[in-house]
N, C-alpha and C positions, 0 to 999 in steps of 0.2 A: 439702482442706487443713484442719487443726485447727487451733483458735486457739491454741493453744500456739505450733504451731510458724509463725504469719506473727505471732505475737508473737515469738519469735527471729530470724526472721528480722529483721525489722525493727531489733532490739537490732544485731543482726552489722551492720546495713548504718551505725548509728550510730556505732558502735566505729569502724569502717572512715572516715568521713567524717570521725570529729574527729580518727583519725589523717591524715588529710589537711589538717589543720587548718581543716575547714569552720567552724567555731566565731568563726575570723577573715572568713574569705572567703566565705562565706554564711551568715551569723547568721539570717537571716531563716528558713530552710529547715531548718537545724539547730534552734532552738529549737520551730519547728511539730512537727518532728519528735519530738522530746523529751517536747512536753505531748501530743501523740496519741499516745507509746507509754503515760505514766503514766496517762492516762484508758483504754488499752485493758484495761491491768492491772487498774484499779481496777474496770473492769464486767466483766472474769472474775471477779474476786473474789468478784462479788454474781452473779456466775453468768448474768451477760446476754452470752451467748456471741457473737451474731450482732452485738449491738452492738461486743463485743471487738475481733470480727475486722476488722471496716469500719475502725473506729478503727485496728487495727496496720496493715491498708493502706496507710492514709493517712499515716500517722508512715513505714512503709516506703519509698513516693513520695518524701517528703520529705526523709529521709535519704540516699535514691538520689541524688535533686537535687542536696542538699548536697552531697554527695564528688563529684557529676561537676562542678559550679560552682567548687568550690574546687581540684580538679586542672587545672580549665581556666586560671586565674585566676594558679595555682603550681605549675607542671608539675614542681617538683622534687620536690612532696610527691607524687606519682605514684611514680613509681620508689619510694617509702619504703613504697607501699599495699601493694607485693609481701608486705613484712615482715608485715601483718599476716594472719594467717588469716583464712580467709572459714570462715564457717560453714555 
């Protein structure tokens, strides 16, 4: 997998969780998530790939977290995750 794409992935799985409104109902998870996807960014940028990708990992994990914590928590925002695309 290329850092690119477990940096989208990661972005998708964020999009996905605050349409779930993790942002309420796991702040903790969504925000980790948020500053390991901008640090992943930030070290493609400088071209430190392998650091990249650990970092989107991790923001990925997080995000995952997120939307499955906050669908647990708000199972109405469930049924609303259909609406978004998965990337």
């Amino acid at each position: 997998m290329t850092t690119t794409s477990v940096i989208d992935d990661a972005d998708g799985a964020l999009v996905r969780a605050r349409a779930a409104n993790a942002e309420k109902y796991a702040p903790y998870e969504t925000t980790l998530a948020d500053l390991y996807l901008a640090k992943a960014r930030e070290e493609q940028g400088h071209a430190r790939y392998a650091d990249a990708q650990a970092l989107a990992a991790d923001a990925l994990r997080f995000a995952q977290a997120a939307g499955r914590k906050a669908s647990e928590r708000h199972p109405a925002t469930a049924a609303d995750d259909a609406a978004v695309p998965k990337r």
